[in-house]
N, C-alpha and C positions, 0 to 999 in steps of 0.2 A: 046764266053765266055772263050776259051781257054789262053786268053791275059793275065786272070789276073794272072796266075802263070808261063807264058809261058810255059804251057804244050803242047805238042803235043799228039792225042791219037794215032799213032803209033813211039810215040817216045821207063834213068833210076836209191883199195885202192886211196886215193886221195894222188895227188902229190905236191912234195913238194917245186920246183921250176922249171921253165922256162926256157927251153934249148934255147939257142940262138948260132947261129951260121952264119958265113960269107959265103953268096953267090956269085959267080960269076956270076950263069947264072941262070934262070928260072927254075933249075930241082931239086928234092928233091934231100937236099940233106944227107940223108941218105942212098939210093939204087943209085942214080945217074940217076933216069928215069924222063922224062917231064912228068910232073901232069897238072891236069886241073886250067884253073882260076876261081875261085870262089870266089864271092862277100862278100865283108867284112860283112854283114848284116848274111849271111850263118852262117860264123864260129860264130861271135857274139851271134847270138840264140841258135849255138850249145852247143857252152861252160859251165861250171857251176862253173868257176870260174870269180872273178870276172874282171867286163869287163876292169877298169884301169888298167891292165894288157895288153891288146890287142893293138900293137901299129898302129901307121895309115900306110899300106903298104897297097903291091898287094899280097892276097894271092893264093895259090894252094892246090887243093886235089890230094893226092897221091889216087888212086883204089889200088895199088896192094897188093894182099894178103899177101904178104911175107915180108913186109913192115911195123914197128910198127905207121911211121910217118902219120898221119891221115892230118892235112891242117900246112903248112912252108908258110912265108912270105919272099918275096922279099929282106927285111932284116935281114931275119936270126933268124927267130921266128918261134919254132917249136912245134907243138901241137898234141900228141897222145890222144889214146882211154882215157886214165886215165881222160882227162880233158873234156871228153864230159858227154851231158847228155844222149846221144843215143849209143848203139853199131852198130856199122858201118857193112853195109851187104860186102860191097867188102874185108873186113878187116875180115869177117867170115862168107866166106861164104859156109862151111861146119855145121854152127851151125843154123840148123831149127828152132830157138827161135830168132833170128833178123831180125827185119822186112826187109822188101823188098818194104815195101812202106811204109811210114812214116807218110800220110796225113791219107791211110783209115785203117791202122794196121794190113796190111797182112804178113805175115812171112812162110817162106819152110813149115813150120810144119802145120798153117793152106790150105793154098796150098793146101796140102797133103791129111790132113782131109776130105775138100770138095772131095776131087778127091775119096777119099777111101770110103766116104761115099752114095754119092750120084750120082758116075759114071761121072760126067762131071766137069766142071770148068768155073766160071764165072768171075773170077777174073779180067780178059781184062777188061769185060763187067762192071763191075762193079765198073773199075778205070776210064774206060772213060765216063760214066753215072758224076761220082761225077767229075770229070774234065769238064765236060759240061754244070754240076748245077753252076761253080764258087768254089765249097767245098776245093780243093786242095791250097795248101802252097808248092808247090816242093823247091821255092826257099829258103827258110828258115827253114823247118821240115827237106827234104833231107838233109843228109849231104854231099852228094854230090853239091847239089845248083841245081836242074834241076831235070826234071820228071824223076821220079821210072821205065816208062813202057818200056824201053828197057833191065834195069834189070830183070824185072816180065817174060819179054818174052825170055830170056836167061834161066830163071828161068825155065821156063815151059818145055822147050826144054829138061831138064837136065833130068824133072823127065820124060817127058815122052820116052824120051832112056832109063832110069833107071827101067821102067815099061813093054818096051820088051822085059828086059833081065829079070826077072823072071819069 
């Protein structure tokens, strides 16, 4: 059942015009670093603006945090946070209020919660259960384009070093 979103379970102000810019090569180009390719259907559900704006290219997600540019197209089409409907976890991922998974609505801060409140964490358990039932969208909800669970488990890592050291 993991086909239909190609998850794996140990796999993770509105603006006012449209930057466009000339690429040479496959790398954002705002930082200068190779981004991911991600399927035009991704950005398109991302957006909230509207889609005849979106031209037909290959585009990329930039991860990095220090980076405003969120997905660039091969032609020179460039789209930050302003233009989406979701705040991006890679893009903040100091801020416990964005999600870290987009299909079942987990965020640092709930993370945290379960963990604070009830000594354990089922969160894994609980993405690969709904990634098992069919429930999950990575490829369209992520804005990444691709399953959350390598973030979630980067995630977990953080807090629980973060939970030795007090």
């Amino acid at each position: 059942m993991t086909e239909a979103c190609q998850c794996s379970p140990d796999a993770g102000s509105e603006p006012s015009e449209i930057h466009v810019q000339s690429l040479g090569r496959n790398v954002c180009p705002t930082n200068g670093r190779q981004g991911k390719l991600v399927d035009t259907k991704t950005v398109m559900a991302m957006l909230m603006i509207p889609l005849t704006h979106v031209k037909p290219a290959q585009y990329y997600f930039c991860r990095e945090a220090d980076c405003p540019t969120v997905y660039y197209s091969t032609d020179g089409q460039i789209f930050n946070e302003t233009y989406l409907r979701e705040r991006v976890f890679q893009k903040n991922p100091n801020d416990g209020s964005v999600h870290v998974c987009y299909c079942f609505r987990h965020s640092a801060n709930s993370i945290h919660e379960e963990l604070e409140s009830t000594g354990k964490l089922t969160v894994i358990e609980s993405i690969t259960n709904g990634i098992q039932a069919g429930q999950c969208a990575c490829e369209v909800r992520n804005p990444q384009g691709t399953c959350c669970l390598g973030n979630v488990i980067k995630l977990l890592k953080k807090l629980q070093i973060e939970q030795q050291h007090i």
